[in-house]
C-alpha positions as CSV (number, residue, x, y, z in Angstrom):
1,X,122.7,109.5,110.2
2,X,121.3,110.9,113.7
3,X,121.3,108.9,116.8
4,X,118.0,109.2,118.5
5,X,119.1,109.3,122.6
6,X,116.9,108.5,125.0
7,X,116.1,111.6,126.3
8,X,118.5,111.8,128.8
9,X,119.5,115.4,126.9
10,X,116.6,117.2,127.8
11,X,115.4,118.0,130.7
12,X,111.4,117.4,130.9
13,X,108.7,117.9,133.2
14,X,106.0,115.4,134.1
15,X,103.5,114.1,136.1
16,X,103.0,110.7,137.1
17,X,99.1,109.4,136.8
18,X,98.0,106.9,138.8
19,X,94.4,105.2,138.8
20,X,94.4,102.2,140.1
21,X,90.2,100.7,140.9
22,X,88.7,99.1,143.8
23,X,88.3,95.3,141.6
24,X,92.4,96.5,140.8
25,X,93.3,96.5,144.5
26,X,91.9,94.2,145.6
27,X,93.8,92.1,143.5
28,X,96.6,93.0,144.9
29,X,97.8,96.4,142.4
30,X,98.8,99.0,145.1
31,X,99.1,102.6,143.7
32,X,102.6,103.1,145.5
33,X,103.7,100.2,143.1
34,X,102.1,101.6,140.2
35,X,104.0,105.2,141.4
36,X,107.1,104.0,142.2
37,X,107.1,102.1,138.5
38,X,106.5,105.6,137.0
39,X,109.4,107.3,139.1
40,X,112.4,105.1,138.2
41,X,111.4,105.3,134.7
42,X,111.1,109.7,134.8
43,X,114.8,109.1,136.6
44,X,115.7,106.7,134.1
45,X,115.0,109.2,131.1
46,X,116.4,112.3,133.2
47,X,113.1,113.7,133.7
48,X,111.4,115.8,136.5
49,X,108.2,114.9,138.1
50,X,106.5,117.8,138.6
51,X,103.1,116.2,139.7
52,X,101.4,112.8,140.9
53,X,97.5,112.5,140.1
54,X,95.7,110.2,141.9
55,X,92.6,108.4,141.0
56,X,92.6,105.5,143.4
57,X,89.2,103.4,143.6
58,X,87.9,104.9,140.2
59,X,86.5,103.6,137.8
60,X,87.8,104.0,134.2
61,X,84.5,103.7,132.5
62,X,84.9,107.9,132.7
63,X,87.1,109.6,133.8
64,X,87.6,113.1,131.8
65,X,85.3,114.8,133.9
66,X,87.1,113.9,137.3
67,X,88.8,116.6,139.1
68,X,92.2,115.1,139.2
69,X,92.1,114.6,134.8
70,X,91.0,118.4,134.6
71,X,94.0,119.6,136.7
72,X,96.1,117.0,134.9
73,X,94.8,118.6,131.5
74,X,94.9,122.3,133.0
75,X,98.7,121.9,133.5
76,X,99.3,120.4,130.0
77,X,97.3,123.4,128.4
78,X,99.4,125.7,130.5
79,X,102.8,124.2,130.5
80,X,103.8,123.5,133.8
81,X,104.2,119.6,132.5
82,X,104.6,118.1,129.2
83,X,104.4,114.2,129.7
84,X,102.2,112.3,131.3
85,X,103.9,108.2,132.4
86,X,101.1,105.5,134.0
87,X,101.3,102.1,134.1
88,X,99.1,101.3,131.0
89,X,96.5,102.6,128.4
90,X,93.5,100.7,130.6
91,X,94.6,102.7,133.9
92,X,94.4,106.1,131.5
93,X,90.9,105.2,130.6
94,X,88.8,102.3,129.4
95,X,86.0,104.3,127.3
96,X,87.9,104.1,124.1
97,X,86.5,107.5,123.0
98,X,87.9,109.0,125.9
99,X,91.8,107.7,124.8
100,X,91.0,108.7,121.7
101,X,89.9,112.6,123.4
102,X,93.6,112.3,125.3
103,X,95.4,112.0,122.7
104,X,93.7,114.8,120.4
105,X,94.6,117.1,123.4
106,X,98.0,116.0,124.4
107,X,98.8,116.0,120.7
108,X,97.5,120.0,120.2
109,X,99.5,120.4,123.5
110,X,102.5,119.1,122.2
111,X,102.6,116.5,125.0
112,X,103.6,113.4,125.5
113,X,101.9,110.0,126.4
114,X,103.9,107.0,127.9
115,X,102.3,104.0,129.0
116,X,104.6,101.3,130.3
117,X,102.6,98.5,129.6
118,X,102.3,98.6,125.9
119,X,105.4,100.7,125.5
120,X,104.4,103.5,124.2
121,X,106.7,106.8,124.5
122,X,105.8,109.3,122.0
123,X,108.7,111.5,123.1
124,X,110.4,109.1,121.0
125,X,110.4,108.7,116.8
126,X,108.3,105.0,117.2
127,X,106.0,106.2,120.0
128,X,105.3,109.7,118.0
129,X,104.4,107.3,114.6
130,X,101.9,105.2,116.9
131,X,100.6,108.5,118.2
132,X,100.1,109.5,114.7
133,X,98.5,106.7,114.2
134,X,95.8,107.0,116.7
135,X,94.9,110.3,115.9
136,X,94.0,109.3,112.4
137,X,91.8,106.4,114.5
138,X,90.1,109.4,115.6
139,X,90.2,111.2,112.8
140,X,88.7,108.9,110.9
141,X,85.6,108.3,113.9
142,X,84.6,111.9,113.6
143,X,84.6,111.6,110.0
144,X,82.5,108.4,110.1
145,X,79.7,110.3,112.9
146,X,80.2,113.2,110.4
147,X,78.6,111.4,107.3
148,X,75.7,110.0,109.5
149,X,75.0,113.3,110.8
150,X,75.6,114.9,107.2
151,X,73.2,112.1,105.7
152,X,70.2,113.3,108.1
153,X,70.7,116.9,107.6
154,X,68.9,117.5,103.7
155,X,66.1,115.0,104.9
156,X,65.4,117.3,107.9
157,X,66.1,121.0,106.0
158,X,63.8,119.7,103.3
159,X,61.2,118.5,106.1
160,X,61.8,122.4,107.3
161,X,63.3,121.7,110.6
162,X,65.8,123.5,112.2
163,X,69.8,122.1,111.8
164,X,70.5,124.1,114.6
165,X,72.2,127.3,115.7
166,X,70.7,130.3,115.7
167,X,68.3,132.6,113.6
168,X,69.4,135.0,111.0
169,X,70.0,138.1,112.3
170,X,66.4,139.9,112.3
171,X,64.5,136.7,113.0
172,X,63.6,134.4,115.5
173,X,62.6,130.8,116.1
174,X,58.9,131.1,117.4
175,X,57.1,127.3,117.8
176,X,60.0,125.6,115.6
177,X,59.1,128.8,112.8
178,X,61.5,131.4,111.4
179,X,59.4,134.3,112.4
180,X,60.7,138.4,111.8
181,X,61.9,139.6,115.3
182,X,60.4,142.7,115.8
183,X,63.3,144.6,117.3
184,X,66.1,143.3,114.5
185,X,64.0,142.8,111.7
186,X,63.6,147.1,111.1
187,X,67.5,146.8,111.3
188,X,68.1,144.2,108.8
189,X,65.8,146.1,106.7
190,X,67.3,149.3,107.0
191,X,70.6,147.7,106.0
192,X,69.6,147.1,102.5
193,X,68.2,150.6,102.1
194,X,70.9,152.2,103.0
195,X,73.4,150.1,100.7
196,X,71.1,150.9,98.1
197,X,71.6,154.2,98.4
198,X,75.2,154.5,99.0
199,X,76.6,151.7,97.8
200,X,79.5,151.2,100.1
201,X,79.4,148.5,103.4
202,X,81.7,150.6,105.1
203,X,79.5,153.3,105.3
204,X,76.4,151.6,106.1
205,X,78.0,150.3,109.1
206,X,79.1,153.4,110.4
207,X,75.4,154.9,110.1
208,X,74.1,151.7,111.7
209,X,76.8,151.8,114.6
210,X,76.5,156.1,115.1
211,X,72.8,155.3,115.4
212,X,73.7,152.8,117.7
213,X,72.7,149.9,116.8
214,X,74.8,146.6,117.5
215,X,75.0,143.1,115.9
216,X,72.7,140.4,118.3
217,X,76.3,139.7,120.6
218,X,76.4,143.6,121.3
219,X,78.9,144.6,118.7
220,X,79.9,146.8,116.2
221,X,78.6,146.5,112.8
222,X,81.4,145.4,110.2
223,X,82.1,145.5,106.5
224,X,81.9,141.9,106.6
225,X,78.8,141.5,109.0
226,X,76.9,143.6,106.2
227,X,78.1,141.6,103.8
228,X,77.2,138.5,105.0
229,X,73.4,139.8,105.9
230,X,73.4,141.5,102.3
231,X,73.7,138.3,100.5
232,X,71.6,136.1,103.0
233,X,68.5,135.5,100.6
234,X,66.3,134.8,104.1
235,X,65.7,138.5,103.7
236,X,63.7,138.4,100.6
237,X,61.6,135.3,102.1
238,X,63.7,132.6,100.7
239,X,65.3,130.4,103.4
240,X,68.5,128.6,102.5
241,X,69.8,125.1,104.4
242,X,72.3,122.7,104.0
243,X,74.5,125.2,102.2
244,X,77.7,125.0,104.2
245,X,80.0,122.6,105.4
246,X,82.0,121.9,108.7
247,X,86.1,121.4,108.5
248,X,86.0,120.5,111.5
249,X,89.3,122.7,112.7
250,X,88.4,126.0,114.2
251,X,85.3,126.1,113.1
252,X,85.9,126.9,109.8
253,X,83.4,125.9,106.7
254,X,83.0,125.5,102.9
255,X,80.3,126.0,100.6
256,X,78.1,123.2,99.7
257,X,77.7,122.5,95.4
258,X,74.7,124.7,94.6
259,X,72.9,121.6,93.9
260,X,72.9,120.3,98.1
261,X,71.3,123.6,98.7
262,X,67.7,123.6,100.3
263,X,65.2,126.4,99.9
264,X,62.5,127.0,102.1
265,X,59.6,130.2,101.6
266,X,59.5,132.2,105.1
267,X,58.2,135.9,105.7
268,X,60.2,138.2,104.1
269,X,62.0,141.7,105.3
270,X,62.3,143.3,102.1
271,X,60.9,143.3,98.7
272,X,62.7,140.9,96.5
273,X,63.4,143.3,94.0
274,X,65.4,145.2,96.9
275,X,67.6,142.1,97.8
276,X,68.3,141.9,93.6
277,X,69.2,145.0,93.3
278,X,71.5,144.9,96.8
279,X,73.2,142.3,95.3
280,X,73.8,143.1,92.1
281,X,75.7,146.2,93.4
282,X,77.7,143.7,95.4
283,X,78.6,141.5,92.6
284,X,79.8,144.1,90.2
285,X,81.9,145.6,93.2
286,X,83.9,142.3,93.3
287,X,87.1,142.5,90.8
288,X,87.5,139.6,88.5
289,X,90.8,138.4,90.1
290,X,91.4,136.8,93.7
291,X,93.9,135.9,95.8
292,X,97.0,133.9,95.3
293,X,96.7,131.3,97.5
294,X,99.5,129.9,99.9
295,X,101.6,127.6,98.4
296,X,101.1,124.2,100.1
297,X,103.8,122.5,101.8
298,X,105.1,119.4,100.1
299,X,105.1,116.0,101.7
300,X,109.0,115.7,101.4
301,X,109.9,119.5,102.0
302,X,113.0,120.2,104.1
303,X,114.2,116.4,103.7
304,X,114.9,116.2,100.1
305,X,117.9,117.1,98.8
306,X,120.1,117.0,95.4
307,X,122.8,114.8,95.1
308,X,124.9,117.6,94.6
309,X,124.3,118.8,98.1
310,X,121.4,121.5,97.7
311,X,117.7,121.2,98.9
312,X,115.0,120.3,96.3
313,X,112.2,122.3,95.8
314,X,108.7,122.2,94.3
315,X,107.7,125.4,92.3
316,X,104.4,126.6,91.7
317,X,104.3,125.3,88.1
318,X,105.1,122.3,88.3
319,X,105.0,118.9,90.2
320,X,108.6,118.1,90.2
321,X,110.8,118.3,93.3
322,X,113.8,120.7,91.8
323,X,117.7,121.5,92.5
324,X,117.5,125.4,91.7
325,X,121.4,124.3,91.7
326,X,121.6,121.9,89.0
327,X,118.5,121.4,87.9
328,X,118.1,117.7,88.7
329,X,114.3,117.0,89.2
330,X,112.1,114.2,90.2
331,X,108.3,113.8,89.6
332,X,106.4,114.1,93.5
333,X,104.7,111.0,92.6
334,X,107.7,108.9,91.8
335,X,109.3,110.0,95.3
336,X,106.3,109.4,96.8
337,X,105.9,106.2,95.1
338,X,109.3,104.7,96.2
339,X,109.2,105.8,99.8
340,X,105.8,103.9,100.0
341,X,108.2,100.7,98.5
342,X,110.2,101.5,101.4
343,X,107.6,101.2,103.9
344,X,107.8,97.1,103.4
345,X,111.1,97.7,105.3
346,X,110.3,100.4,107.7
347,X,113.0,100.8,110.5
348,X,114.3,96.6,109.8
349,X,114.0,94.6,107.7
350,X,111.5,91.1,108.2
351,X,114.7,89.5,109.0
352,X,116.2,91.9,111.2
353,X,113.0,92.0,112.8
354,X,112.8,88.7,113.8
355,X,116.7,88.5,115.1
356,X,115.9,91.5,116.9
357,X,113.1,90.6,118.8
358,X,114.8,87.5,120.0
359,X,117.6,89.3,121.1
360,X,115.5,92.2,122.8
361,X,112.9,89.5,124.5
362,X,116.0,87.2,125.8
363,X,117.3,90.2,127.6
364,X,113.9,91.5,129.0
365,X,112.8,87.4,129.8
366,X,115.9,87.4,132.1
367,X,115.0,90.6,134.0
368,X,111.1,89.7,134.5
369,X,112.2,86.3,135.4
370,X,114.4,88.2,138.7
371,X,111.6,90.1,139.4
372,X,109.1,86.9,139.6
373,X,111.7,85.1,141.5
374,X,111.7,88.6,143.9
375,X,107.9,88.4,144.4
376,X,108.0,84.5,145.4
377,X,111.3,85.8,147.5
378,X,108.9,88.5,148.9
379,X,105.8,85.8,149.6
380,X,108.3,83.3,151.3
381,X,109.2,85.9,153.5
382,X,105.6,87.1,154.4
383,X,104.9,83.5,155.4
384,X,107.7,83.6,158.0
385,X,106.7,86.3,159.3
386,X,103.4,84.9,159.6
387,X,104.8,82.1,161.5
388,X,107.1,84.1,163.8
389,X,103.6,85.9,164.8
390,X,101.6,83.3,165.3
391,X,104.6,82.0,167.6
392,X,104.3,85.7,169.6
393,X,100.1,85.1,169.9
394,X,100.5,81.7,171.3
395,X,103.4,82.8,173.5
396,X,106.0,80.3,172.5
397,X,108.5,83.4,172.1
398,X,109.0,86.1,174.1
399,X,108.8,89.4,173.1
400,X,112.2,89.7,172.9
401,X,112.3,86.5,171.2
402,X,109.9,87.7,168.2
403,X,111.6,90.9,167.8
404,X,115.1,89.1,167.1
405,X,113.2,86.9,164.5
406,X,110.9,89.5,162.8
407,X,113.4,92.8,162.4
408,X,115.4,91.0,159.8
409,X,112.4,89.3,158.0
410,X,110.8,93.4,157.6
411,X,113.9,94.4,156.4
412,X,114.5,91.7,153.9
413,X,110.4,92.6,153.0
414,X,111.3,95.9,152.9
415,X,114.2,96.0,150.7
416,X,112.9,93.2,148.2
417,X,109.2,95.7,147.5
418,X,111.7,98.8,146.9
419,X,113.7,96.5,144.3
420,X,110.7,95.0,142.4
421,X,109.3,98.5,141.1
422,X,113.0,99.6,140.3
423,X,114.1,96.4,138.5
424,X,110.2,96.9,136.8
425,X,111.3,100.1,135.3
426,X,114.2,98.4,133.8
427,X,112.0,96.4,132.0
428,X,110.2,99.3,130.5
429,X,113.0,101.4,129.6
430,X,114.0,98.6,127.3
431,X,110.9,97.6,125.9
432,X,110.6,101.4,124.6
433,X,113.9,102.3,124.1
434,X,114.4,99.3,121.8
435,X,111.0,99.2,120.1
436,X,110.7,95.8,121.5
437,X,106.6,96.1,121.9
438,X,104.5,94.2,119.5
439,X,102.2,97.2,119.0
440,X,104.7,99.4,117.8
441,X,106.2,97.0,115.3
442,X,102.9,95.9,114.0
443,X,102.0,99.3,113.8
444,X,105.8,99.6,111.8
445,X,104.9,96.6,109.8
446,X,101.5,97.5,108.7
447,X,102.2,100.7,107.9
448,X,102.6,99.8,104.3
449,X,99.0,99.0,104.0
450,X,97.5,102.1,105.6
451,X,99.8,104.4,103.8
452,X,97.5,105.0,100.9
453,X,94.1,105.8,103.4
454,X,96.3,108.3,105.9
455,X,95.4,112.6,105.0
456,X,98.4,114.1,103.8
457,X,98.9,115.8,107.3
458,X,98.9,112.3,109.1
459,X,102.0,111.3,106.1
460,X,103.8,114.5,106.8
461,X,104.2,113.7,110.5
462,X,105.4,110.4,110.0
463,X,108.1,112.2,107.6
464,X,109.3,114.3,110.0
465,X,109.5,111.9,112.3
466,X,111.0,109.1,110.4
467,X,112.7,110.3,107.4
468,X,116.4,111.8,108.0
469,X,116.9,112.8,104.4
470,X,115.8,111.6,100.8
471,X,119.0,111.9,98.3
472,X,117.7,112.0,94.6
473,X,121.0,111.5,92.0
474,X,121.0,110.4,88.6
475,X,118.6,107.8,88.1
476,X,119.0,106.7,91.9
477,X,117.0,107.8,95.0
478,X,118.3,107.2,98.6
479,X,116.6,107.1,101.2
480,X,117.8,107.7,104.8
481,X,115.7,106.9,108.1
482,X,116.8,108.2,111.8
483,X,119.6,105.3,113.2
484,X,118.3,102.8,115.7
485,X,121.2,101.8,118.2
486,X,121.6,98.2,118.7
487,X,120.2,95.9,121.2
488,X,123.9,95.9,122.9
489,X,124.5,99.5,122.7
490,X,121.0,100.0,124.4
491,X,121.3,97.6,126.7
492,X,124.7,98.6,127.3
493,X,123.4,102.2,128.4
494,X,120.3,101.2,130.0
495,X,122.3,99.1,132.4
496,X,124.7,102.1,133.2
497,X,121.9,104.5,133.9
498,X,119.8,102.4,136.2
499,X,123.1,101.5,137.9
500,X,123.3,105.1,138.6
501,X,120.5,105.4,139.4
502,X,120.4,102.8,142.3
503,X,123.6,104.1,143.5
504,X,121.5,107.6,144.0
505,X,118.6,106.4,145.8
């Protein structure tokens, strides 16, 4: 199996985001704590920080449109950094459709997300399962606006109001009316005459463009723009709605079933026995065969392999993963089916689990409890100093006197506030390097039961980032998942890198 480090191999750039409001300060959250937090954990993991945005004293109700997020989101577009480490998912944003709008970008990006709080690092195979996991939140919001929206568009194409978008090309929208537009209208109509007559889209748009006319965005008629204006039955006064339908990616769309469709009457262009005629050129120009279509990728391709040491394969005709070697072959519903048993034991098992946790939270309990027993340390020490200055004011020391006292109470001060931040990131590197967050294991645990709803894009990436390799032998089927080092071999390395990292600073 595959050890999954912490990073430390690559070198990555980030940026540190820090947003911390007005109610958050004055509770005593500084932003240089929240920063320094975020730095010993980017030194922890061997990264650079490239950038620090800052957001003090703003509020989190929105925040996408600030100028600080849209230079954060400029330089994940472009590159220049590929992480993004605050303190936690509140000090990202509050407006949960806004988290949900970071993580759709970072995730086209190919960036990472790590909050400290909820320890969530999705440069890592648990935080990339939970990311996967909020995208199909998302996914699954859009889809749920989609059907409401979807629901009210038959009513209103049937009522003969507009769904949007523009006009057909050679009409206009005139008082909520699809009128003929004077200048495009003896365009569109010349379109179909000329088809008519030479029966070839090609050439009509070369006439149309030599004449000089252009499409309504100022460009050259196509093949493909006349086709699309050729079979648009708006032309012969017949007005068609709710015909097409949004994916959603790239602003692609489907055809509606015929029986969706909504016709309305509107002025026509040309005579309807024109548009038939146009048409039925076009339809017995189309050959009777069409396009293979692209084979699609299986859910375990690249991961399953024979027992004899060769990958499996799924051909076209049939749905059995296949060694080309020796033939061995497995139904894809039966692997399917037992990798979803498997998911009752994802990465431990209930046992292991529990032992786990104890072990992890014993180890992190013992580091939190030094950093409490640092603040009160730091407190006791502001009182002090309090006293020695109140001493100074009412001149029972000299001046001399208090600055004997108070040099080695600042410097005590001093050095406890730059070890609570680095002890802090401690904290965090183990709570995500050992999985030890209760999100991410309930995410783990409950993945079982929101297997079956997740699109088969959302399984494939928890596949890839899961699954080291599916072994299918006679009658047996093995399934391998990336290694998890122990709590002691973790910990173990932890401790060596912050040491290190102390001795550096």
């Amino acid at each position: 199996m595959k050890t999954i480090h912490n990073g430390n191999d690559v070198q990555k750039s980030v940026g540190i985001w820090i947003r911390v409001s007005t109610e958050d300060q004055a509770k005593g959250e500084s932003p240089e704590h929240h920063g320094q937090r975020a730095k010993y954990y980017a030194q922890a993991k061997g990264w650079d920080v490239r950038e620090v945005y800052h957001l003090e004293a703003v509020s989190g109700k929105s925040v996408l449109q600030h100028p600080e997020t849209q230079r954060m989101l400029a330089d994940i577009r472009r590159g220049h950094i590929s992480a993004i480490i605050f303190s936690k998912l509140a000090r990202l944003a509050r407006n949960t459709r806004e988290l949900l709008d970071f993580a759709d970008i970072f995730r086209s990006c190919d960036a990472d997300l790590v909050s400290l709080q909820e320890s969530i690092d999705t440069s890592t195979p648990a935080g990339r399962l939970f990311y996967t996991m909020i995208a199909a939140m998302a996914q699954w919001e859009r889809e749920e606006i989609a059907e409401r929206v979807a629901a009210s568009v038959p009513i209103r194409a049937k009522l003969g109001k507009s769904l949007g978008g523009a006009a057909p090309f050679g009409y206009q929208w005139v008082d909520k009316k699809l009128l003929p537009d004077p200048e495009e209208a003896p365009v569109r109509r010349r379109i179909y005459e000329l088809f008519a007559d030479h029966r070839r889209r090609r050439t009509v748009a070369r006439i149309l463009n030599d004449a000089g006319h252009r499409t309504r965005n100022g460009s050259k008629f196509s093949d493909t723009t006349i086709t699309r204006l050729l079979e648009d039955p708006t032309a012969k006064g017949l007005r068609r709605a709710n015909y097409t339908q949004s994916l959603g990616q790239k602003k692609h769309w489907k055809m509606k079933p015929t029986s969706d469709w909504v016709f309305q009457e509107v002025e026509a262009i040309v005579p309807e026995e024109l548009w038939e005629a146009c048409n039925g050129i076009l339809t017995g120009q189309r050959g009777a065969s069409k396009r293979t279509t692209k084979h699609a990728v299986q859910l375990f391709a690249g991961v399953a392999y024979c027992a004899c040491g060769h990958k499996m394969y799924v051909p076209t005709n049939t749905a059995k993963y296949t060694c080309l070697s020796c033939r061995n072959k497995v139904p894809t519903d039966d692997l399917e089916a037992v990798f979803f048993e498997q998911l009752r034991d994802f990465l431990l098992s209930p046992e292991d689990i529990t032992a786990h946790l104890k072990q992890v939270d014993e180890t992190i309990g013992q580091k939190e409890e030094i950093v409490s027993g640092l603040r009160r340390e730091l407190e006791k020490v502001n009182t002090e100093m309090d006293v020695v200055y109140r001493l100074y004011v009412e001149k029972q020391i000299s001046s001399e006197g208090f600055g004997k006292r108070n040099r080695p109470l600042e410097e005590r001060a001093k050095q406890i506030e730059d070890e609570i931040p680095c002890l802090q990131a401690e904290v965090d590197v183990l709570k995500i390097s050992l999985l030890s967050s209760d999100e991410n294991l309930n995410a783990a645990r409950n993945l079982y039961g929101q297997w079956p709803k997740l699109s088969f894009e959302d399984k494939r990436k928890i596949v890839e980032n899961i699954v080291e390799r599916i072994t299918v032998g006679d009658g047996e089927i093995s399934i391998e998942l990336y290694y998890l080092p122990s709590v002691k071999d973790v910990t173990k390395e932890q401790h060596n890198v912050m040491g290190s990292l102390r001795s550096r600073a």
